[in-house]
N, C-alpha and C positions, 0 to 999 in steps of 0.2 A: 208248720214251722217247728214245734217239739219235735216231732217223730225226725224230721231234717237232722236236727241239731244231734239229738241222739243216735239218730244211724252214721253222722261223723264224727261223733265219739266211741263210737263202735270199731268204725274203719280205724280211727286213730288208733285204738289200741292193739287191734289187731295188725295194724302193719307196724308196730313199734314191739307186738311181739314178735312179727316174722324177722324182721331187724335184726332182733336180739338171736333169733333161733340160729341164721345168716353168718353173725360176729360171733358165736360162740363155736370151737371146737369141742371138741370131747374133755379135753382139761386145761383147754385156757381157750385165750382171746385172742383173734387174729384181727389186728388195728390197719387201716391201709399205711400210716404213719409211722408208727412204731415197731412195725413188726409181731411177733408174736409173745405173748405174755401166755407163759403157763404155769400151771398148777402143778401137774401131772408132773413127777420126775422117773424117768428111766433107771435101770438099773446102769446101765455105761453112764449117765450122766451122775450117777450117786459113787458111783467110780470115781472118777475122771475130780469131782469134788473131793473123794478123800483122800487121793493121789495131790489135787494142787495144796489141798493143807498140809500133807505132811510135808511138802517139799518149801512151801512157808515155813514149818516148823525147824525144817533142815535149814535153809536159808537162815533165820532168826539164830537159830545152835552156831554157825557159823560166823556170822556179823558179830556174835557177842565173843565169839574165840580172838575172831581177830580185834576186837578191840581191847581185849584183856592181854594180846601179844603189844599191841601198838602204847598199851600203858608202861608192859613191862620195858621195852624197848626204849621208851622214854625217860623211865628211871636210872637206865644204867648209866654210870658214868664213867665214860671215857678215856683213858687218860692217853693221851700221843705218844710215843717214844720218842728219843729225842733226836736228831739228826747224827748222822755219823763225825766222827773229829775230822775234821781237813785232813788229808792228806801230808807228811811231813816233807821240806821243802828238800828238793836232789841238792 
């Protein structure tokens, strides 16, 4: 009954390490659910990162220009000119 017990603790771990050996890639984890989660970054993917920031950053430089135009625009005032005089009568 021991020896049972322990050779299915044995198998257990053993196929909960092959499992794991299975779900693990090289630098991350492929989930049937999720997809792929990894570690490991690529140099294009370290690109491709500092390329969407700075264009965040440009974005951000821009949103703040135009709201700095959209304030000044708002301060200025206006004034209408006035209508021409009527016409004088034949």
């Amino acid at each position: 009954m021991r020896l049972s017990i322990a050779l299915a603790a044995v198998l257990l771990a053993v196929l909960v390490a092959l499992s794991g050996h299975l779900l693990l890639q090289s630098c991350g984890l492929r989930l049937p659910v999720l997809g792929v989660i990894s570690a490991c970054e690529t140099d294009a993917a370290r690109q491709r990162r500092a390329d969407l920031a700075a264009a965040l950053d440009q974005t951000r430089d821009l949103e703040a220009e135009i709201a700095a135009l959209e304030r000044e625009l708002a301060l200025t005032l206006c004034k209408a000119d006035p209508p021409p005089p009527p016409p004088p009568p034949p």
